[in-house]
Structure formats: C-alpha cells, structure tokens
N, C-alpha and C positions, 0 to 999 in steps of 0.2 A: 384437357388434362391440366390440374392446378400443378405446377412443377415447383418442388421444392429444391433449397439447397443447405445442407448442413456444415455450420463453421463451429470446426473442433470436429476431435474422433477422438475422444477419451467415450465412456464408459455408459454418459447420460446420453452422449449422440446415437451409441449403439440402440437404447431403447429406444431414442425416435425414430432410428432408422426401420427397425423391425415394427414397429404401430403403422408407420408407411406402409409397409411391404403387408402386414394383416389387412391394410384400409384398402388396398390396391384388389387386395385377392378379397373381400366381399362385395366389391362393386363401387369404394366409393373412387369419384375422379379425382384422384392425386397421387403423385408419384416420387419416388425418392432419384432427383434429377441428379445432382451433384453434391458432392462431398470434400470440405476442404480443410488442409493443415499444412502445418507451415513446414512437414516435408512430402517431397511426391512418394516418395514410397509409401509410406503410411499411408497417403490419400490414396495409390492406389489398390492397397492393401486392402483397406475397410470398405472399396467400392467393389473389387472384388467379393466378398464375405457377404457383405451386405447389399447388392443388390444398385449400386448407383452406375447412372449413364455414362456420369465424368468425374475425372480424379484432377483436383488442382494441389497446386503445393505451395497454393499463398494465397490468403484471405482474398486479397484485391483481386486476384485476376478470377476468382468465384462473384468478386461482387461486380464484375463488370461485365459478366454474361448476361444478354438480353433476355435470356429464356429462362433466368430461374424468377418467378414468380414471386417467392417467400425465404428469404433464409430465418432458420433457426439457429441461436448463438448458443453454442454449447460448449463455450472456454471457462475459465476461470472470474469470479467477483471481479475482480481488481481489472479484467481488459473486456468488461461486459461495455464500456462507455465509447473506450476506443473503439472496438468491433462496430458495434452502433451508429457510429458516426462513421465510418466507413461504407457499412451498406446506403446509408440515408443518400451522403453523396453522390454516390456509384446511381443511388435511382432505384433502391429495391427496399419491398415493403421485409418488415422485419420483427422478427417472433425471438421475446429474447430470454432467456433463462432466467429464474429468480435468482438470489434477489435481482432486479431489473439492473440495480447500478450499487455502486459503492456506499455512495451518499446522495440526499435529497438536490446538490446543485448539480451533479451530474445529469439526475434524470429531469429536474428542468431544463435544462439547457438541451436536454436530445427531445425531449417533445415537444417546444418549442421548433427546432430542427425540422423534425416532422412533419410539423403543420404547416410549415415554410415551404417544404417541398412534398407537400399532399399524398404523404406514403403513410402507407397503416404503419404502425408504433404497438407491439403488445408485450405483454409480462406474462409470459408460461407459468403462471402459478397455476399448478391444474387442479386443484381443489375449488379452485372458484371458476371453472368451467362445467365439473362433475354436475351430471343430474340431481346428484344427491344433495346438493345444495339447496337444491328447490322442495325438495322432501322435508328438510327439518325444516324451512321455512315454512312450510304449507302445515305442519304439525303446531307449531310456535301459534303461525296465524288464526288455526282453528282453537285453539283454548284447549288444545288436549291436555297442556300441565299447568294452565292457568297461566298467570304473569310472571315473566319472565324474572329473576331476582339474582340470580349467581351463575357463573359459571366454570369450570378446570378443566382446563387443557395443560395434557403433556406431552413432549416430543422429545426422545431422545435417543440415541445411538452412538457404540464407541466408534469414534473418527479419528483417535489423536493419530493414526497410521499414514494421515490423507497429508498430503503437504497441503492442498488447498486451506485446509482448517488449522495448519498448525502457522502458517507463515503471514506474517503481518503482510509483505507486500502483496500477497495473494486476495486482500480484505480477509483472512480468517478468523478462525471464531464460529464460536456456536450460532450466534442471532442468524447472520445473514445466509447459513446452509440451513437447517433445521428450527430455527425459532422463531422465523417468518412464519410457519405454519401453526402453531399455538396462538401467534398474536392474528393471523388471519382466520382462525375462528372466530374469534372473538368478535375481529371486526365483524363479520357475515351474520354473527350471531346478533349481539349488542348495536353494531352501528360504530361510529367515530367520535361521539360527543366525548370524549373523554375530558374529568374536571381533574383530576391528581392519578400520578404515577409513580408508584416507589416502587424500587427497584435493588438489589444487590447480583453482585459475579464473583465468583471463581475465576480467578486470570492464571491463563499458562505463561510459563516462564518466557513466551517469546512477547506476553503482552496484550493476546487476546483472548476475549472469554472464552472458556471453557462450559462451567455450568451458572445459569440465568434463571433467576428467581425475582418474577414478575409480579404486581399487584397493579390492576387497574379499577379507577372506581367514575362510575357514570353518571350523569346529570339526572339519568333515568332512579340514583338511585341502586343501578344495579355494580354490581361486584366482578370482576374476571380474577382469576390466581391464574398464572400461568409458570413451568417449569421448562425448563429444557435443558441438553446438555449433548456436549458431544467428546463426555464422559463416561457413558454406561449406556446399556440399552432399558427403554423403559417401558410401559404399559401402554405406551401412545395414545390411551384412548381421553375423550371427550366427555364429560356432563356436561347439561344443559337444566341449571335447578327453576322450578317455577314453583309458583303458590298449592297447586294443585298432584304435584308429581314431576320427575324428572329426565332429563332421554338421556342415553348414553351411547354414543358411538364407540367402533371396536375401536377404529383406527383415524383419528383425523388425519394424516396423510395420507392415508387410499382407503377409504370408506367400503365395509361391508356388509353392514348390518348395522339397523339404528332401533335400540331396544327402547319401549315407551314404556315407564316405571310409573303407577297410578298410588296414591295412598300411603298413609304411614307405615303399615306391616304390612306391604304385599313382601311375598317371598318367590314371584314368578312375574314376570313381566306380561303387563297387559295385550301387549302386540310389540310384535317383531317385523320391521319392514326392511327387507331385500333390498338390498340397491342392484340397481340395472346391470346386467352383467357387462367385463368390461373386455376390449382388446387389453390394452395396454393402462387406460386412464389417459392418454396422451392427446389420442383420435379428438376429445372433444374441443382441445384447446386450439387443434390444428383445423378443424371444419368451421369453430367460430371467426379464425380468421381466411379461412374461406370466403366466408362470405361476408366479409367486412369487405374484400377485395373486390368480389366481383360486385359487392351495392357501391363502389365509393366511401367508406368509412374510414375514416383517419381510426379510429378508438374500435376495440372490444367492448360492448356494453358488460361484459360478464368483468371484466377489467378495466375502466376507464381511467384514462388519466387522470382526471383526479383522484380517484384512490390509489392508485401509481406514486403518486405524491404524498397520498396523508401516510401512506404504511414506511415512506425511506424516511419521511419528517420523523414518525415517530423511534423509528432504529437510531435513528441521530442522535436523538434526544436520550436514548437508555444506552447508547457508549456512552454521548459523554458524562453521564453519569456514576458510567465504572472508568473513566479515565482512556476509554481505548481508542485510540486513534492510529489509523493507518500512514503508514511513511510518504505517501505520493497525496497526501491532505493538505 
C-alpha cells in the first residue's frame, strides 16, 4: 500500500483526501495514512471526516514517520519551501501544491536538496498530469487544424474573500493561484521558447495583482494572449488557433470537452472529444508519483524539474514587471 500523508487541512487537502479515499474504493493501492496541522484538534478532526490512520499536530512529527511514503503540501505559497525542505530532510518523498514555491531561487534550491538526498520532488499542477493533455497534443500533432499560430487562455474567479490571495506575506496575488494555469497552457501548448513578453496588472491595495493581462510571442512565430484575475469569475475556457481551424477547450483548469472547429464558416464543430472521466482530476498526479517511487525517479516526467524552473523563472519575471514583490524576498 503506497501510504500517503497530507500537510495542511484547509480546503485543497480535503479534495485530496477524498481522490484518496475514491482511488482506495476502486482498487487502486494507496491510502490516506496521515494528516497533519499545526493543531491536534483539527488534525484529529479532518482524520476523523476524512478517513486517515493518524492525526499529528505538527508538520515535523508527520515528516518524521517512517511509514508515510509521499506527503502532499497543502499550506499556503509563501510556506510551500519551508514545508519542503522539511519533509526532504525528514527523508520523505514529496508532492507539493502549485505554484511549487514562491520564487524561481526557492525552487532551485529545494530540487537541488532533492537530488542530494534522492527523494522524488513534484509540483501538483494537475493539468499536466490530465489525460487530456495528451488528447490535444495528438490533435495538434495530426494536422487536424494545421499549424499551430495563436492561442487564449483565460482563468479567473472571485478570491478577493481568500486571505491567501489577498495578503502579501501569504505570496498572494492572482499569478501564483490561478495564472499559472493560462501560462501552463501555453506552455504544453507552444513549448518554452519564448522571444518577448509584455505584460500589465491590476494591483490590490495590499500590493499584489489582482487582474493579469499577459502577451507572449514565440520564436515559432506563434502568439499566446493570456488573462486572468482573481477578480471576477470568467469563461475559463482555452483556444487553440491553427492555419486550418481551431480547438477550444471548455475549461483549462479541469478539462471536459475539447471542441475541433474546421474552416472559415463552420457553424458546428467538426468533432467533439470527451475527456476520460475523472474521480477528482487529482488520482493522476498522485499515481504518476507512484510510480516515480516505486521505479526510483527523483522527477515526474509529466512535470520535470526543469519546467519546474522555466514556469517560477518566468512568474518572476511578469511580478517584477508589475512591481510586486513579496515581504520575505
């Protein structure tokens, strides 16, 4: 049994907790071991609810159990690095919420760490573990809209309620909850080569963005607009322009349908493909480091460190563009 353990019990733990507890009840082997926060009530609160073996009331004495296999970090941006470097030491491999870290010298420095002490290292973005990833690749690859030339993504939701997004030492801000997932189309879409990046923000009065209006342009040639906001809620959805026609997903953060648009006046899309149905969307980020674990893999291939690194470079680079920097920088 892969035995996991969950650090934080806010809100995102609960839905891992419950992908667990679905993976367990169709068969697959892993289990929601332990769950941990920095009071024991809580921890033994949400192991009760939810289904775990053990309840700790403090990160370290969760990362110093032999038996948890994998923690998942399900705290806030701003103590995503601390956490991190906590389990590494302790000796346990580690599955860690996006964004991965604050800033691009945090997360070298913890996967350097990693590789030091031969424990897997990954970044829960589950977009780039989703089947469906491979779906509009294999569409792109076949020439179904020809060459690839533009693309828009948007992601947005009101959060100003969340202190996570409204509070600087929290890292908040729109980018690093919600606008990692626009610029992580892009990337899976386009690739990394990026030649110019202009960019403007909306900043809230504590100093970080609010609403993120993105432009990237490619060596390829090709074009990304990206929006997002954690402002309003938006249409989330995805195009994909090419020479020949162009796709449009409903939703880049959880993918359910990916529409293939052929020709200048169609008024009906040519095919409609299904994405795989899902437990949660979580099951696959947590099975690929499965079995990172049991082959010896420092890295996620669906997530490797280096793109670990190109995606916090490039965040870095569009704060300090709007000026936002956080207080523990």
């Amino acid at each position: 049994m892969f035995r996991i353990g969950i650090l934080g019990a806010g809100s995102i733990a609960r839905t891992m907790a419950r992908t667990l507890r679905l993976m367990n009840y169709r068969g697959d082997d892993v289990c929601l071991y332990a769950v941990a926060s920095r009071d024991q009530q809580k921890a033994e609160a949400f192991a009760h609810q939810e289904g775990a073996q053990v309840a700790y009331g403090s990160y370290a004495a969760m990362a110093a159990d032999p038996n948890v296999d994998l923690v998942y970090i399900a705290t806030p941006h701003s103590h995503h690095a601390e956490h991190i470097e906590l389990c590494l030491n302790a000796g346990r491999n580690v599955l860690c919420e996006k964004a991965f870290t604050a800033n691009a010298a945090q997360a070298e420095r913890l996967l350097n760490l990693a590789r030091e002490k031969k424990l897997l290292l990954a970044e829960a973005i589950w977009t780039r573990y989703q089947p469906v990833r491979g779906q509009i690749s294999r569409l792109i690859a076949d020439g179904v809209i020809g060459e690839v030339r533009g693309l828009k993504a948007e992601l947005s939701y009101p959060l100003t309620n969340k202190a996570r997004i409204v509070k600087p030492e929290l890292a908040g801000g729109a980018l690093l909850d919600v606008g990692i997932y626009p610029l992580t189309f892009a990337s899976m879409v386009l690739g990394d080569d990026i030649v110019k990046t202009s960019s403007s923000s909306v900043l809230m009065e504590t100093g970080v963005d609010l609403t993120d209006s993105i432009t990237l342009w490619y060596r390829s040639g090709a074009v990304a607009q990206i929006l997002t906001s954690a402002a309003f809620q938006g249409e989330n959805t995805g195009l994909v322009y090419g020479t020949k026609g162009y796709l449009k997903i409903d939703n880049i953060n959880n993918p359910n349908t990916v529409e293939v648009w052929a020709g200048r006046h169609s008024t009906h899309p040519a095919q409609i493909l299904d994405v795989e149905p899902k437990l949660t969307g979580y099951e696959y980020e947590v099975l690929a480091c499965k079995k990172a674990v049991e082959t010896g893999a420092l890295e996620c291939p669906e997530m490797p460190h280096s793109e670990i690194l190109v995606m916090m470079r490039q965040m870095d680079a569009l704060r300090a563009q709007w000026g936002v920097r956080y207080p523990f920088e």
